[in-house]
MARZABA-652123 format. One line per field, with one value per residue: residue number from 1; chain; x, z, y of N, C-alpha, C in turn. Coordinates in steps of 0.1 Angstrom, whole numbers, m for minus. Layout:
# residues N
n <- c(NUM / ...)
chain <- c(A / ...)
nxx <- c(X / ...)
nzz <- c(Z / ...)
nyy <- c(Y / ...)
caxx <- c(X / ...)
cazz <- c(Z / ...)
cayy <- c(Y / ...)
cxx <- c(X / ...)
czz <- c(Z / ...)
cyy <- c(Y / ...)
***
This chain:
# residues 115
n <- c(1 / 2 / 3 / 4 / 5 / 6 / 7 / 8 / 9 / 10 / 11 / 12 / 13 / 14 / 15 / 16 / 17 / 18 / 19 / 20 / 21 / 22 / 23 / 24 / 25 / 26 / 27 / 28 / 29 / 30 / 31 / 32 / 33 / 34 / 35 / 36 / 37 / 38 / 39 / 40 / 41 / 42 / 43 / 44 / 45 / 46 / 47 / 48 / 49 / 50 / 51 / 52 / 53 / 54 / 55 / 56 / 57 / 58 / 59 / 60 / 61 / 62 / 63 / 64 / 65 / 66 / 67 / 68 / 69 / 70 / 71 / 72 / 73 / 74 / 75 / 76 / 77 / 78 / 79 / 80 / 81 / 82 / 83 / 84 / 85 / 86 / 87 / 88 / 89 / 90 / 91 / 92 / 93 / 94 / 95 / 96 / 97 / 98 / 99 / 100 / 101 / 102 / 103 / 104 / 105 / 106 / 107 / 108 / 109 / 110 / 111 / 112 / 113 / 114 / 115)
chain <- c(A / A / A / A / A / A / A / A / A / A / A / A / A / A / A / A / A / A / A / A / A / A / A / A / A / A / A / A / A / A / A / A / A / A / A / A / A / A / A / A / A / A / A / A / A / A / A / A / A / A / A / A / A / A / A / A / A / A / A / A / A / A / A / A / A / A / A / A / A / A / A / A / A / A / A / A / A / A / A / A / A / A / A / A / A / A / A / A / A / A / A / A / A / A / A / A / A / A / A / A / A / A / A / A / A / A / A / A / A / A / A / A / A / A / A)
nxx <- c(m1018 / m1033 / m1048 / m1073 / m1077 / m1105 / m1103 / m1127 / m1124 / m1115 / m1142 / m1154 / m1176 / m1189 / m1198 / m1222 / m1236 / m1234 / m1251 / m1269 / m1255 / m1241 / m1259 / m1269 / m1246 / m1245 / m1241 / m1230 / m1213 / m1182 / m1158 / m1130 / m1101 / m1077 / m1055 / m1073 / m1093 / m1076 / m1061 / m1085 / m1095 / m1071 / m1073 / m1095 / m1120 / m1147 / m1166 / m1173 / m1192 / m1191 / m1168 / m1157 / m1142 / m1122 / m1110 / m1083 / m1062 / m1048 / m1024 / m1023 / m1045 / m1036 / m1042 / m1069 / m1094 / m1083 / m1084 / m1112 / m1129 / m1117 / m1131 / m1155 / m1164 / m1184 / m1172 / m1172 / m1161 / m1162 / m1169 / m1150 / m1140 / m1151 / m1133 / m1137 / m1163 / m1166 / m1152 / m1164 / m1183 / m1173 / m1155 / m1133 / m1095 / m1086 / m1104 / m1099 / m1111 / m1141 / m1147 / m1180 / m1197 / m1216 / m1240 / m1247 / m1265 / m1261 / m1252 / m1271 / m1290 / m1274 / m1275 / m1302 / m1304 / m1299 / m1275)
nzz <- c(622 / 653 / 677 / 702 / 735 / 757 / 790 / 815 / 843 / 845 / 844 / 831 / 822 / 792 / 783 / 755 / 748 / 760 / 767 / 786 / 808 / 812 / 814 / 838 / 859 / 859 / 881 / 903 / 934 / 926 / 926 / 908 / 899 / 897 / 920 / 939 / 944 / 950 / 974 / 989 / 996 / 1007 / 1034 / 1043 / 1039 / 1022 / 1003 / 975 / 950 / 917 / 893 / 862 / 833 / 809 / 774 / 774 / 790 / 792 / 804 / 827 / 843 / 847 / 870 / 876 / 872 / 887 / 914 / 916 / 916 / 938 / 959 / 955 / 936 / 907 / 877 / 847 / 812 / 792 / 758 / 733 / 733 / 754 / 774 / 766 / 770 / 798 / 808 / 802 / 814 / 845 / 847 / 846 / 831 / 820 / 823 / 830 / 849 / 866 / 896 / 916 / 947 / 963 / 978 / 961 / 942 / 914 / 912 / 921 / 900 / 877 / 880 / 886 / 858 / 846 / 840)
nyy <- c(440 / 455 / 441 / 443 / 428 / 421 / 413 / 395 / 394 / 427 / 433 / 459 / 482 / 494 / 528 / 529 / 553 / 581 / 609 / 607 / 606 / 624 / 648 / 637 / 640 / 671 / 693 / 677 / 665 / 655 / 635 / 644 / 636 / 612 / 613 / 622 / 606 / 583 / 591 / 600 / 573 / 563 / 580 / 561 / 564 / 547 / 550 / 552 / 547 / 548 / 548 / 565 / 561 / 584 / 575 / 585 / 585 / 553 / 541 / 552 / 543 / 518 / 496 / 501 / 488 / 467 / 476 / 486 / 463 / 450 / 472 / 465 / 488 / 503 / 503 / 525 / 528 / 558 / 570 / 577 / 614 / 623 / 634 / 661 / 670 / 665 / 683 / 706 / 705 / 699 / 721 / 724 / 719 / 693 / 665 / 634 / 610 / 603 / 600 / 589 / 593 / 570 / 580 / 603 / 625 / 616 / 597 / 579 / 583 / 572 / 544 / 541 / 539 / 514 / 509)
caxx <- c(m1029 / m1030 / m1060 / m1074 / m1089 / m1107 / m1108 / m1139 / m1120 / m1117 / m1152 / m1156 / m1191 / m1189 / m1212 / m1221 / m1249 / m1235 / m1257 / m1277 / m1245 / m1238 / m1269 / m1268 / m1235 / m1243 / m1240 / m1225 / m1199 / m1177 / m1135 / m1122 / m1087 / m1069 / m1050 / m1085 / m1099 / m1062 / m1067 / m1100 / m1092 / m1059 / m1081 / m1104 / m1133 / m1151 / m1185 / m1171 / m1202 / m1189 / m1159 / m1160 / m1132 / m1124 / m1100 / m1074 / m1049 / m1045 / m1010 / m1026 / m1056 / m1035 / m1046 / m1077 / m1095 / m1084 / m1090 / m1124 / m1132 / m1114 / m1133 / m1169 / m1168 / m1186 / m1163 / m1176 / m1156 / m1164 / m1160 / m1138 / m1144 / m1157 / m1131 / m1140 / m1174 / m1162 / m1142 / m1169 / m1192 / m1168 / m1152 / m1117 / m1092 / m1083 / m1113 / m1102 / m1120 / m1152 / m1155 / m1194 / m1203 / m1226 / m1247 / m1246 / m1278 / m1257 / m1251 / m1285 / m1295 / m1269 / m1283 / m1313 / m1306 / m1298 / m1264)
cazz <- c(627 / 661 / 682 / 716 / 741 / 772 / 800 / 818 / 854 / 847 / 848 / 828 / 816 / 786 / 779 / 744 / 745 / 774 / 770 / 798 / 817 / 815 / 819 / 854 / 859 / 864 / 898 / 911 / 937 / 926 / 926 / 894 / 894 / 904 / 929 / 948 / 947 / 959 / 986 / 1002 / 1001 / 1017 / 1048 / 1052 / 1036 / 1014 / 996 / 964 / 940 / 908 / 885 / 852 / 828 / 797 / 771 / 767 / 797 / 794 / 811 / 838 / 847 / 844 / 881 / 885 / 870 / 897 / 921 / 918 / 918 / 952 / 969 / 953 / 926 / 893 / 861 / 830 / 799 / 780 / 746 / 731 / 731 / 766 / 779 / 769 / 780 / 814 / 812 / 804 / 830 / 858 / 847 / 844 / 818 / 820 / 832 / 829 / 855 / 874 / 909 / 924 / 960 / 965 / 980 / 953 / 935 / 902 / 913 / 920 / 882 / 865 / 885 / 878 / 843 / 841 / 836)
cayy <- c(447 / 455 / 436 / 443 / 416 / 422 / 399 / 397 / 399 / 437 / 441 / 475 / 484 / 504 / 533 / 536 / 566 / 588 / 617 / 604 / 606 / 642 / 654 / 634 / 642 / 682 / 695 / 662 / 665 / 640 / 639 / 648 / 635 / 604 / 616 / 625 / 593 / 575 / 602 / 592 / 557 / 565 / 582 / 556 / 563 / 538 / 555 / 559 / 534 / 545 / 553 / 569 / 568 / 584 / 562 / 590 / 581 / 540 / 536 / 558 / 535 / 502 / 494 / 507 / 478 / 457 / 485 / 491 / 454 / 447 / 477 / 470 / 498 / 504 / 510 / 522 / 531 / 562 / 567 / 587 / 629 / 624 / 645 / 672 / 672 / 663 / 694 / 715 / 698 / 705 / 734 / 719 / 718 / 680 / 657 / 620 / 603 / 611 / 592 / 595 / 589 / 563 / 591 / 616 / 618 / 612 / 580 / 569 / 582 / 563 / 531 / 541 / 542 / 505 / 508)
cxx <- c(m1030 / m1045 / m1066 / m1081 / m1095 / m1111 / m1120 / m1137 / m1117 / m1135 / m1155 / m1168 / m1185 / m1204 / m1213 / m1227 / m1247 / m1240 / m1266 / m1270 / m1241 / m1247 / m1266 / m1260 / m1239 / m1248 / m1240 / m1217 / m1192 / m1160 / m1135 / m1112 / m1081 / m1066 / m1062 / m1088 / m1089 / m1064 / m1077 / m1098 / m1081 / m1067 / m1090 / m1119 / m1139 / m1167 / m1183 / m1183 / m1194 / m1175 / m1162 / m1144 / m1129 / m1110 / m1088 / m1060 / m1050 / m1040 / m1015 / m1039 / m1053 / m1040 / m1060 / m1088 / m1101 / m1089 / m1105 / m1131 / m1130 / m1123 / m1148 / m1173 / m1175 / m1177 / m1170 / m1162 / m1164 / m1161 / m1156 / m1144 / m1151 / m1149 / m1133 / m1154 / m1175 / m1157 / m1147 / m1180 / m1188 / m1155 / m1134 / m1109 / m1091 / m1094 / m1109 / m1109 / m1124 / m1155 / m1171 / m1195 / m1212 / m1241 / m1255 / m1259 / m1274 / m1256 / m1262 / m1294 / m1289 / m1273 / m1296 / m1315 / m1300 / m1282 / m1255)
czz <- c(642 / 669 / 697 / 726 / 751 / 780 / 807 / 838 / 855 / 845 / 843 / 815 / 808 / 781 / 763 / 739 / 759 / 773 / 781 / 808 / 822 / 817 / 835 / 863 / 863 / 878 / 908 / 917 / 935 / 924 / 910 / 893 / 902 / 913 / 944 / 952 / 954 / 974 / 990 / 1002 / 1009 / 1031 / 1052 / 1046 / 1026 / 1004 / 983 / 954 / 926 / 902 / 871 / 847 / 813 / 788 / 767 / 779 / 799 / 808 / 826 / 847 / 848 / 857 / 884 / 881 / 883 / 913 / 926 / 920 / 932 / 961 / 961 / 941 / 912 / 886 / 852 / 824 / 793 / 769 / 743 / 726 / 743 / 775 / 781 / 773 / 792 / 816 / 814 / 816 / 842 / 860 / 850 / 839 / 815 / 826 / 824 / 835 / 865 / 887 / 914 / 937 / 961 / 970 / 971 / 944 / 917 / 899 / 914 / 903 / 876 / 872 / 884 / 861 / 841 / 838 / 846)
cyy <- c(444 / 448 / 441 / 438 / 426 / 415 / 402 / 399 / 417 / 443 / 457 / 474 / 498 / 512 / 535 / 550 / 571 / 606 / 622 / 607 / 615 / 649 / 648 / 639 / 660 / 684 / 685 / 669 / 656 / 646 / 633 / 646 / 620 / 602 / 619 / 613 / 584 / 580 / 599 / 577 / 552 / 566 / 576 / 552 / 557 / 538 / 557 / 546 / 532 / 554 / 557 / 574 / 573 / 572 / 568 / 589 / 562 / 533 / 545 / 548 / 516 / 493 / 494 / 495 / 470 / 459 / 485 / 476 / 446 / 455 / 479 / 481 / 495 / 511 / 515 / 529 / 541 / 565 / 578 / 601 / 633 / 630 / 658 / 680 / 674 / 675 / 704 / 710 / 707 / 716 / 736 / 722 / 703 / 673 / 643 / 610 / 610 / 597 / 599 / 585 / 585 / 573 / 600 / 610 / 615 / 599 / 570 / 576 / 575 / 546 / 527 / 535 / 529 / 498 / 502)
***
């Protein structure tokens, strides 16, 4: 049987009840893809507060972890079927992870909300 630890140096806040999340989450600007978020931190800019990921790319997030801990970031974990929410959210086909701009008023609800 297969097991799964988690160390406590990745730091990833799981959401269990993200209803709250997606309601906040509408009419956020936030970067929707990987590649986005590598991209503004390539140019410089450092506003990103929080990350949001879903659990259906692993091998694609094996970094980010360490990432978000070097430059200040919130992690969470959602749980699983939260792609496709994200998808219909922001009108995607693929939504794995949702970066928010410290700014963005999404980001100050999900801070708000304790999490």
């Amino acid at each position: 049987m297969k097991k799964i630890f988690h160390s406590d140096i990745h730091a990833i806040k799981t959401v269990d009840n993200p209803e709250c999340i997606y309601r906040a989450l509408k009419g956020s600007r936030a970067l929707v893809t990987y590649n986005q978020l590598m991209k503004h931190y390539e140019d410089g800019k450092r506003d990103i507060g929080a990350v949001l990921i879903t659990p259906k790319d692993d091998v694609l997030f094996l970094h980010l972890p360490l990432f978000c801990r070097h430059f200040g970031i919130d992690l969470y974990a959602l749980p699983a079927g939260a792609e496709r929410e994200l998808s219909s959210i922001f009108n995607m086909k693929y939504v794995n992870i949702v970066s928010l701009y410290k700014d963005d008023e999404s980001y100050k609800k999900l801070k708000s909300m304790g999490l």
